[in-house]
C-alpha positions as CSV (number, residue, x, y, z in Angstrom):
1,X,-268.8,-59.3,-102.4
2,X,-269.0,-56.3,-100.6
3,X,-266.5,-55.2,-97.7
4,X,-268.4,-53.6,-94.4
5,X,-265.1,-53.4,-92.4
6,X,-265.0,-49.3,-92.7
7,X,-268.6,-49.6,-91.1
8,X,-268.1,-51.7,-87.9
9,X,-264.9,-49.1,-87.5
10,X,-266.7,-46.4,-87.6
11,X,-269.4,-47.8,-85.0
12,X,-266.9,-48.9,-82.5
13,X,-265.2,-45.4,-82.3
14,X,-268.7,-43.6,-81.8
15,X,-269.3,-46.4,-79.2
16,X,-266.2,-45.7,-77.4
17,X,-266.4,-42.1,-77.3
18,X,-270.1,-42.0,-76.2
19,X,-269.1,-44.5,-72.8
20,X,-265.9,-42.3,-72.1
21,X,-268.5,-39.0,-71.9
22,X,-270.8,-41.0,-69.5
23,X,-267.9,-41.7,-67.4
24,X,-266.8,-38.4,-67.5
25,X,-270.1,-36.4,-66.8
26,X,-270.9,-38.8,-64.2
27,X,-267.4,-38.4,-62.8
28,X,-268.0,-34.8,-62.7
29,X,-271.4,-35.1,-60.9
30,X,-270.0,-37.7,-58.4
31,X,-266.8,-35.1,-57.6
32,X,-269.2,-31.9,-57.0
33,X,-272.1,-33.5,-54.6
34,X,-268.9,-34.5,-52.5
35,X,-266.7,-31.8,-52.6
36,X,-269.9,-29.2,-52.3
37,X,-270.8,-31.0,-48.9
38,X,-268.7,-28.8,-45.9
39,X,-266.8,-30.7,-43.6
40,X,-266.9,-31.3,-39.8
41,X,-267.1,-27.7,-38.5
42,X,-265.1,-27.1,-34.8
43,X,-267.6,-26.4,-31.8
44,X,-266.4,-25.0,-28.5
45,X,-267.3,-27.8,-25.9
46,X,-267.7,-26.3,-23.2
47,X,-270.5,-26.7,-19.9
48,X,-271.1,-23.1,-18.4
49,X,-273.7,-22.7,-15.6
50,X,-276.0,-19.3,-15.2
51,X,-277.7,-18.0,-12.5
52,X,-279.1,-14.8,-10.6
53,X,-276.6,-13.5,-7.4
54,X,-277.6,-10.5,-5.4
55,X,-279.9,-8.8,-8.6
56,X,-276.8,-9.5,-10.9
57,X,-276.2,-12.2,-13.9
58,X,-273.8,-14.4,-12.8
59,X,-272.0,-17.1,-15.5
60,X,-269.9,-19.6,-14.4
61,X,-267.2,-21.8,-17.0
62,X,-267.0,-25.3,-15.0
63,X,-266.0,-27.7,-17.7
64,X,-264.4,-27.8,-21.7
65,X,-262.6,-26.0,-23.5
66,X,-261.7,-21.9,-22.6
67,X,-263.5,-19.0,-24.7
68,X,-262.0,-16.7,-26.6
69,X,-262.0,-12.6,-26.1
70,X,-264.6,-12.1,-28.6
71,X,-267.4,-14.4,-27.3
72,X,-270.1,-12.2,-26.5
73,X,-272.7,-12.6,-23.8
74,X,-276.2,-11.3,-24.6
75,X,-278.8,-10.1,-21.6
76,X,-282.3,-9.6,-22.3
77,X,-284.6,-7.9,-19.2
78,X,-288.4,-8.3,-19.0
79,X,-288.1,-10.1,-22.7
80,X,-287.4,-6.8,-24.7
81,X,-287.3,-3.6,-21.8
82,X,-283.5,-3.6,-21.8
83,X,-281.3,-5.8,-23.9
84,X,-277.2,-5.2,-23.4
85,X,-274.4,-7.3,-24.9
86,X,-270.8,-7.6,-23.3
87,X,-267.8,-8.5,-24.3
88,X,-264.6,-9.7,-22.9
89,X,-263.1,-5.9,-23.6
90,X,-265.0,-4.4,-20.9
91,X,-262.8,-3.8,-18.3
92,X,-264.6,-5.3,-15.5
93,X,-264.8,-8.5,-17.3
94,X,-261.0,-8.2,-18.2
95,X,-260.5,-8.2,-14.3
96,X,-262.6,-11.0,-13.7
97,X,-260.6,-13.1,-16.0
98,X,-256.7,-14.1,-15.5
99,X,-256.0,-12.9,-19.4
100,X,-257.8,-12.4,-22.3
101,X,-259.3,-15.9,-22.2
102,X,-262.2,-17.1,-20.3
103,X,-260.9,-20.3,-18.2
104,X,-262.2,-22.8,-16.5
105,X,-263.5,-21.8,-13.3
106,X,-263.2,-18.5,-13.6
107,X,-266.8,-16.7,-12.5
108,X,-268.4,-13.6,-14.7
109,X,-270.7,-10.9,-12.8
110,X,-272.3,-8.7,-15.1
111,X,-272.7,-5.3,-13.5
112,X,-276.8,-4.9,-14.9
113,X,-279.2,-3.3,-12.7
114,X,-280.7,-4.8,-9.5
115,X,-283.7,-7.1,-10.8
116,X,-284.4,-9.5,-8.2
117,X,-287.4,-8.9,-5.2
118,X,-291.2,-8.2,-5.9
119,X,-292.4,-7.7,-9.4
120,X,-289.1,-9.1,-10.9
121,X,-288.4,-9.0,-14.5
122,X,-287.7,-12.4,-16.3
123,X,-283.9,-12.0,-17.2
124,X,-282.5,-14.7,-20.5
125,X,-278.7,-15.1,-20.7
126,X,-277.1,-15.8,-24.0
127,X,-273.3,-16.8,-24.8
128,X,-272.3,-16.9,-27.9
129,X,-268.9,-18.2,-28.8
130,X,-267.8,-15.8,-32.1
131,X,-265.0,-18.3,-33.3
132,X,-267.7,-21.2,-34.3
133,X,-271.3,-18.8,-34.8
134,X,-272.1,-21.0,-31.9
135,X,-274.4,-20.5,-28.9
136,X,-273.0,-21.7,-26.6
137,X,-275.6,-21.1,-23.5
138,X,-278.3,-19.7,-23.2
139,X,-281.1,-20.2,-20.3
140,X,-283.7,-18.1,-18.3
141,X,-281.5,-16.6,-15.3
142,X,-284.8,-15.7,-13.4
143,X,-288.8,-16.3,-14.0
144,X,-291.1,-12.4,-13.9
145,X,-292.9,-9.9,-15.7
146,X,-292.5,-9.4,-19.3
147,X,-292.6,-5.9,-20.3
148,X,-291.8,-3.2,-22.4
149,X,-292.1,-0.4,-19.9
150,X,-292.2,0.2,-16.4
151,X,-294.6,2.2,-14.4
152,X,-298.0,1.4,-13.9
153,X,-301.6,2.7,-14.8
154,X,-304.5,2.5,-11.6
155,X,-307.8,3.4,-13.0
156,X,-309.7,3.4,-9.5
157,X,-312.6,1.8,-11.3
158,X,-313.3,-1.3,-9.3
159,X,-316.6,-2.1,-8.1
160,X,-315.1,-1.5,-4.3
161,X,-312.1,-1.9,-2.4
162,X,-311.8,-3.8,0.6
163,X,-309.2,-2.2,3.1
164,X,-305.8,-3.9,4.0
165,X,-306.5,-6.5,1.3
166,X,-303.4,-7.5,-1.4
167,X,-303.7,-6.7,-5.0
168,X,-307.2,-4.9,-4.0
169,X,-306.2,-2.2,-6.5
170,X,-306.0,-3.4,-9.7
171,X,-302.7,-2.0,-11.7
172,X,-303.5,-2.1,-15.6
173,X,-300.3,-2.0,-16.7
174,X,-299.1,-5.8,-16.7
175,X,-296.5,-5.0,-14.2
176,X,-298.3,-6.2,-11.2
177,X,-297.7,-3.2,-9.0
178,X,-301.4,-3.9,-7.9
179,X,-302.0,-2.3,-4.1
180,X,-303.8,-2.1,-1.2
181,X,-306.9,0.5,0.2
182,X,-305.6,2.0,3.4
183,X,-307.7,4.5,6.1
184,X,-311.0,4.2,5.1
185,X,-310.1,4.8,0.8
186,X,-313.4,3.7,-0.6
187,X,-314.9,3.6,-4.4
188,X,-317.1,6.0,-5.8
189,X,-319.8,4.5,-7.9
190,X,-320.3,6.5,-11.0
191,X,-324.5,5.4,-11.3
192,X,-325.0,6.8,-7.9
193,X,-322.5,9.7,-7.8
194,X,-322.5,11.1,-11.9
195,X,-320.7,14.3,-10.7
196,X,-317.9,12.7,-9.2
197,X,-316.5,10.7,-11.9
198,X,-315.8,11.0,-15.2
199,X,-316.3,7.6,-16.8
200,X,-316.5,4.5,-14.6
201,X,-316.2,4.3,-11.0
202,X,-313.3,6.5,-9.1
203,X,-311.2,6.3,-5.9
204,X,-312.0,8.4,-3.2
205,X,-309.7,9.9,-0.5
206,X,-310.3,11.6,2.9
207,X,-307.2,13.5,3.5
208,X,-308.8,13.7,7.4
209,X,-308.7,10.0,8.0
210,X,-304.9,9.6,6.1
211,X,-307.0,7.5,3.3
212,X,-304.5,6.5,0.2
213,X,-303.4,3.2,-1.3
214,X,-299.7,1.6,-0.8
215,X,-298.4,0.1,-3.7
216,X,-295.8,-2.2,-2.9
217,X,-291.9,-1.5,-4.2
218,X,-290.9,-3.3,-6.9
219,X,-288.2,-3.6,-10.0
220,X,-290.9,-1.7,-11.9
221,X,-291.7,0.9,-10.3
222,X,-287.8,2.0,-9.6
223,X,-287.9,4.8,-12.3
224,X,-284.4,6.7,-12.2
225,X,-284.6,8.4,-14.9
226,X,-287.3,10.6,-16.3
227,X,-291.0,9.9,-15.1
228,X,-294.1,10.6,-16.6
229,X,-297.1,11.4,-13.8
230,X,-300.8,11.7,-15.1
231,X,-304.1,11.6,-12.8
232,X,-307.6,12.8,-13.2
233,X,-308.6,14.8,-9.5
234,X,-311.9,15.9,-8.1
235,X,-311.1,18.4,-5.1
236,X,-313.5,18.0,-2.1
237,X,-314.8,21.3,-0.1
238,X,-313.4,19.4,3.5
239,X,-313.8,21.5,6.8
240,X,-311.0,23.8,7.4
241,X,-307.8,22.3,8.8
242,X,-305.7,24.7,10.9
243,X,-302.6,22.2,11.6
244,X,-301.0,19.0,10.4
245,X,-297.7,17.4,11.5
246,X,-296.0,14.5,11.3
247,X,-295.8,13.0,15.1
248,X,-293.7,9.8,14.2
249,X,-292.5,7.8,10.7
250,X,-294.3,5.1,12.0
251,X,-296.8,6.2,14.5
252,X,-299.9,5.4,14.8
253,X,-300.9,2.4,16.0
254,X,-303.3,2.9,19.1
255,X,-302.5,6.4,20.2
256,X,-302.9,8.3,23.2
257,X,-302.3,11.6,24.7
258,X,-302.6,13.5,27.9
259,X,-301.6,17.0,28.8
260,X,-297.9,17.6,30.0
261,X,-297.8,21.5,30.5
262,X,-298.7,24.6,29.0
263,X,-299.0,23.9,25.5
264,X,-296.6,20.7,25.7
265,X,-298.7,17.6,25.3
266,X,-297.6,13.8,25.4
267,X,-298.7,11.0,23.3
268,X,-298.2,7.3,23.5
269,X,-298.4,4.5,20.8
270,X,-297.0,1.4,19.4
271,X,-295.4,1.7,16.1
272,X,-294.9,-0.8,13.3
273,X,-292.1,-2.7,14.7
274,X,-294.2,-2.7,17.8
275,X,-291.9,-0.8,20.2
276,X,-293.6,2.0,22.4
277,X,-293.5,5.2,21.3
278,X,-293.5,8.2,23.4
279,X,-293.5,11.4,21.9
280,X,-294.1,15.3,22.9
281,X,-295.8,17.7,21.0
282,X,-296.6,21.7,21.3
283,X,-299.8,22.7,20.3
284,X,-300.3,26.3,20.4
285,X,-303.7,28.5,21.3
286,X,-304.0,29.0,17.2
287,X,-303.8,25.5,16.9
288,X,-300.9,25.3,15.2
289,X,-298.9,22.2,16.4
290,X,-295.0,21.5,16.6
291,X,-293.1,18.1,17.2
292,X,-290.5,18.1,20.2
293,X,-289.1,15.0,21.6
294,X,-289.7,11.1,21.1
295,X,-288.3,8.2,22.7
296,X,-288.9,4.4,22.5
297,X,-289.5,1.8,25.1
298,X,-289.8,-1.9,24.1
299,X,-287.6,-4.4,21.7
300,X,-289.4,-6.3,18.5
301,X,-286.7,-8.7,19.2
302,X,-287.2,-9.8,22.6
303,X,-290.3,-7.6,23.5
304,X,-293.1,-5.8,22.5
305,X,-295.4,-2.7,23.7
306,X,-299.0,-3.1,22.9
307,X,-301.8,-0.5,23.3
308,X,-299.6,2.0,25.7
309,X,-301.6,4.4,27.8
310,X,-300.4,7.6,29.8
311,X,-301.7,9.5,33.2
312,X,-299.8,12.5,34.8
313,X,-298.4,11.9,38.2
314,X,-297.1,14.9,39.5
315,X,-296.3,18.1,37.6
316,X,-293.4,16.4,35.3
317,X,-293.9,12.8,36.3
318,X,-295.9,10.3,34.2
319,X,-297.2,7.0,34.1
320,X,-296.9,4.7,31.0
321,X,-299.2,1.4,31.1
322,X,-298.9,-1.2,28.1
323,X,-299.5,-4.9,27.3
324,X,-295.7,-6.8,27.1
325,X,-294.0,-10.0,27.1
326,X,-291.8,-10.7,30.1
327,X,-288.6,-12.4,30.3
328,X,-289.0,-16.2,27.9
329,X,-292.8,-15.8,28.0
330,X,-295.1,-15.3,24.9
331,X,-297.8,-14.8,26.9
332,X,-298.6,-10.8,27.6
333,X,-298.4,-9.3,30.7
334,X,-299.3,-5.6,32.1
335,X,-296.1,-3.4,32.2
336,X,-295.9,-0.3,33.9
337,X,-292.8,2.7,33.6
338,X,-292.6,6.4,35.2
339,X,-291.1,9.3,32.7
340,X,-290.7,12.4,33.9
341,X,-291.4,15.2,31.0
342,X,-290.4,18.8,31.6
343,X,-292.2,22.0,30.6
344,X,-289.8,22.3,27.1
345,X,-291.1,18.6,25.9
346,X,-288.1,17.1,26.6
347,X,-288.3,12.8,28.0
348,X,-286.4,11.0,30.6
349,X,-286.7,7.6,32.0
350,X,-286.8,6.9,35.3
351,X,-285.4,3.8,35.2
352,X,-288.4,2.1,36.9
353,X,-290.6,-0.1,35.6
354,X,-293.2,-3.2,37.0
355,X,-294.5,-6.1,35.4
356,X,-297.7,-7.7,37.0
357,X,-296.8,-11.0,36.9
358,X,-299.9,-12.8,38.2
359,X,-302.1,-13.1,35.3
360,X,-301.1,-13.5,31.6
361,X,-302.8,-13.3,28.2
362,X,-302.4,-13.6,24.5
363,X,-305.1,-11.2,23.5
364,X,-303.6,-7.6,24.0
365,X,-305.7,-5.4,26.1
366,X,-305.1,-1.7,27.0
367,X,-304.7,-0.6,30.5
368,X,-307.1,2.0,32.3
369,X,-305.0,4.1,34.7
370,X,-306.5,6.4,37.5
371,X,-304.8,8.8,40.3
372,X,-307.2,8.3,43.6
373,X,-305.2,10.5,45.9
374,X,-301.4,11.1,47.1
375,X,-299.1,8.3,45.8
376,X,-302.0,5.5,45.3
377,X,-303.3,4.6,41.5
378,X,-305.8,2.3,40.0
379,X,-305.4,0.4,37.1
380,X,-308.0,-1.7,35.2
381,X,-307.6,-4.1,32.6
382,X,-309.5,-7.2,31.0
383,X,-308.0,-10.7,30.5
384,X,-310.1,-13.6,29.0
385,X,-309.3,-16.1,31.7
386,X,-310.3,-14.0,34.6
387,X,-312.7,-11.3,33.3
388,X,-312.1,-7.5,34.3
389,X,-309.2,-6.8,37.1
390,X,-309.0,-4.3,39.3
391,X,-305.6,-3.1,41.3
392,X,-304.4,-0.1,43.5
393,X,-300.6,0.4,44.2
394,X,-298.4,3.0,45.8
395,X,-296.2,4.9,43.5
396,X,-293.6,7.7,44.5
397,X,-293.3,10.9,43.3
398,X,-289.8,10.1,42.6
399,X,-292.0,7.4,39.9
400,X,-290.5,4.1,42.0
401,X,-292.9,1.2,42.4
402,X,-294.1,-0.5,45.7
403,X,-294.8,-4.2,44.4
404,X,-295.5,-5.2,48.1
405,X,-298.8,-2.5,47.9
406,X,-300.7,-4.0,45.0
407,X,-303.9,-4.7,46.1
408,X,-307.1,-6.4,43.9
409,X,-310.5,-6.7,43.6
């Protein structure tokens, strides 16, 4: 009979010791998949609002938990032009903040350039909590351009311009600083005028009729460091100009001039606020011509001075007519002041002045003014009610108005 017990033995042991490395291995596996996952990882829980005040970033820490000094806050201008980050080191910041922590409540006004009007950049705000790798905010502070550059580029090659009409002039550079044809600036076509141009079509300016294009400002377009300026120019042989001066900032707007004295000649007009202008000029036997005095007459807040016109009275006085509102009215009335102007261009008001009250109109008409003899003048004007008036009253030398002498056809 043979005896197998040393067999089985054998068996069991190599049984054993197989199950007791499964356990182990698997052990081993179980223990690293857990132990390899990271655990929960702390997050500042915080609500902070973002927003545009006065051209600056402005960030605002209303609710949660406060940041701490090293949170940084990232600004990015016209997606890429200008990109800044802050920190809680700067010293404006540290004065915005009670200590070195960013609390609730507490407001943060980055000090970036102003970016807010026409032509706009977009602005993106980014906060960024160091302690956790977190972001914490982030948000577009304010919709605009995207750019890398500003400036722009006008190539004065559209098929025409249309005067006084936005965006008329095309700006090429994706900053939107398109303009506006002004005085008469026209296109030149470069089929019918070869010589004038180089490749397509080409702006044309006549430096006698003030022709140029305004290009509104904008965020763009404010350059404070160095500028580049390039332009492709066609002089024009223009009859001779002897004399050019600047009569007003903002004059222009229906003029008209009558002699003074001498050399000293007076002009009226209405400038862009519409206030009445009154302004004195020399202009010498050469030509040559010299600015003196100006005054204003009129209010764009409670009044305004439409299509002025001027007659001489006596040897200094002189008669101002022009369209006005009087008292509450909206409606537009004939106004009617003395000024007396001396031989040196220098103004004074009389202190006199007459509204005709009896007929009113909301189309603006300029006044035709006439001496007939002595102290009696004419004056002529158009309303659409009644048609063409005609009046006569006395006026003194001293420039006083007799109401009670108006007479009418």
């Amino acid at each position: 009979m043979k005896n197998l017990r040393n067999k089985i033995a054998v068996s069991q042991i190599l049984s054993e010791i197989i199950l007791l490395g499964i356990a182990i291995v698997s052990i081993s596996i179980i223990y690293t998949q857990v132990l390899a996952v990271p655990g929960p990882q702390d997050t500042a829980n915080v609500t902070i609002i973002g927003k545009m005040e006065d051209g600056h970033p402005v960030f605002d820490l209303q609710r949660g938990e406060s940041l701490e000094r090293d949170t940084k806050i990232y600004i990015t201008i016209a997606g890429g032009y200008n990109k800044s980050i802050y920190t809680f080191d700067q010293l404006f910041i540290q004065n915005a903040l009670g200590n070195n922590l960013w609390n609730i409540g507490e407001q943060i006004i980055l000090p970036t350039e102003n970016v807010t009007g026409y032509g706009g950049p977009q602005v993106e705000g980014t906060i960024i909590d160091t302690k956790t790798n977190a972001i914490v905010f982030w948000g577009v502070l304010q919709e605009g351009i995207i750019t890398r550059h500003k400036g722009g580029i006008w190539h004065f090659d559209e098929p025409y311009w249309r005067i006084n009409i936005t965006d008329e002039v095309k700006d090429s550079s994706g900053n939107l600083n398109h303009g506006i044809a002004k005085n008469n600036a026209i296109i030149i076509n470069h089929t019918t005028q070869p010589f004038n141009t180089i490749h397509n079509n080409s702006g044309f300016f006549n430096v006698l009729r003030d022709a140029y294009v305004r290009v509104p400002s904008s965020w763009s377009l404010n350059i404070s460091k160095t500028i580049t300026v390039e332009a492709w120019m066609k002089p024009q042989l223009l009859p001779p100009i002897i004399d050019i001066v600047d009569l007003e900032e903002k004059f222009g707007y229906t003029p008209y001039i009558a002699h003074a004295s001498g050399d000293c000649y007076a002009i009226v007009s209405e400038d862009q606020s519409k206030r009445g202008t009154l302004q004195t000029v020399r202009i010498s036997t050469d030509g040559n011509i010299t600015s003196l005095n100006t005054t204003n007459f009129g209010d764009a807040k409670t009044s305004i001075a439409l299509r002025p016109t001027i007659i001489k009275m006596t040897e200094k006085m002189f008669l101002i007519a022009y369209n006005s509102r009087y008292q509450n009215s909206n409606e537009l009335y004939v106004h009617l002041r003395t000024y007396n102007i001396s031989t040196n261009g220098s103004i004074e008001y009389t202190g006199n002045e007459l509204a005709l009250q009896d007929y009113a109109s909301s189309t603006p008409n300029r006044p035709s003014l006439q001496k007939i003899t002595g102290d009696i003048y004419a004056i002529a004007y158009w309303i659409p009610s009644q048609g063409g008036i005609l009046k006569t009253l006395n006026i003194s030398s001293y420039g006083q108005f007799n109401a009670s002498s108006i007479k009418m056809m």
